[in-house]
Phi, psi and omega in degrees: 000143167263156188262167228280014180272323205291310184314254186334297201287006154290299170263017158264327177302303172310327180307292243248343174279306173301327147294326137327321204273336162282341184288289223302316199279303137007286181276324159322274197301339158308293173318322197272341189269332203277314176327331186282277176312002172270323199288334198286310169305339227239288168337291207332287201317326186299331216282321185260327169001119184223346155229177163283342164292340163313302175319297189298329168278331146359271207296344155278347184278291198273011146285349179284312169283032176038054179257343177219149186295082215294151199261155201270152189103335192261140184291155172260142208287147155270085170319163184225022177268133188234144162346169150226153191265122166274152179209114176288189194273012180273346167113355169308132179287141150258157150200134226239107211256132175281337193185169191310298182317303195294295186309284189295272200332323186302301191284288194308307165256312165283307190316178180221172235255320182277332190293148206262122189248148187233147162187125192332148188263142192023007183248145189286139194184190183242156161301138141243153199235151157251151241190054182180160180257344177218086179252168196302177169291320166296326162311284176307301178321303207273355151293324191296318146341283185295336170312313222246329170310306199255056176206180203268331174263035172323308180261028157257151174326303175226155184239128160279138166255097172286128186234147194168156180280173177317291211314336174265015188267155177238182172213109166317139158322134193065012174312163158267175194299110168095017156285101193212152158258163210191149164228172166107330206307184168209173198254116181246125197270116146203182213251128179277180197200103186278334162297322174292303158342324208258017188231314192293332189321133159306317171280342195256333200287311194299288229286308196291357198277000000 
């Protein structure tokens, strides 16, 4: 029989194995969760997609986070895919990143620290930046529209929508493409509307002039 030090140091090796086995299953499942909500986000891009060059850079986003295998030898395409651009009706530029690459780049490199950044509350979508430090109420609605437009809940009646200036969205270190956190926000429910979009467009606007 063992004595009562060996029982406790028995079932402490055993404590302390399960707790490992739990930190190690733990950190899986963060990881597996976070893959999940990058691919999904990954959908999105598929889902607004409008040419091919939109595609190629997609399939250039997940071979660079090594999800699918650039074949060897191919040069990597210079895309010609760009946000897409808006002029609300107060006359404020809006833009709107089609897929993860366009989405940092929008919040990171274009934006300026005061321009008003928008994107659906918990769900995958694209960034939008306004392109002002004080813009009107119509302005903030109809980004928050198009957020909810370019998002995954495109076909609910209505979308919470987060809204905060640039300066407060971050990209954790080591984030996936088109991942950030934010503070500051503040929320708006709207209904998206592709018809408001296809009126706001910069290109449909540009084509009518």
């Amino acid at each position: 029989s063992q004595t009562p030090q060996e029982n406790a140091q028995r079932y402490f090796a055993r404590y302390n194995k399960q707790k490992r086995t739990y930190e190690a299953l733990s950190q899986l499942i963060q990881e597996t969760s976070d893959d999940i909500s990058y691919l999904e986000s990954v959908e999105n891009a598929l889902e607004i997609a409008q040419n091919e060059e939109d595609l190629a850079q997609i399939k250039d986003e997940l071979a660079g986070s090594g999800y699918i295998r650039q074949r060897s030898g191919r040069k990597k395409a210079r895309t010609i895919s760009r946000p897409l651009h808006y002029i609300s009706s107060d006359g404020y530029d809006i833009y709107v990143g089609k897929n993860n690459f366009q989405n940092d780049e929008l919040t990171f490199s274009f934006a300026a620290g005061s321009d008003w950044w928008f994107h659906a509350k918990g769900a995958p979508g694209s960034h939008v930046i306004v392109k002002s430090t004080a813009p009107g109420n119509a302005t903030i609605l109809q980004a928050a529209q198009l957020a909810a437009t370019f998002s995954k809940g495109r076909q609910a009646d209505k979308v919470p929508v987060d809204y905060t200036l640039r300066k407060y969205v971050k990209k954790p270190g080591g984030a996936k493409p088109g991942f950030v956190i934010y503070t500051h926000q503040q929320t708006l429910f709207v209904s998206p509307d592709e018809k408001l979009a296809k009126r706001l467009s910069a290109e449909d606007k540009a084509a009518r002039a």
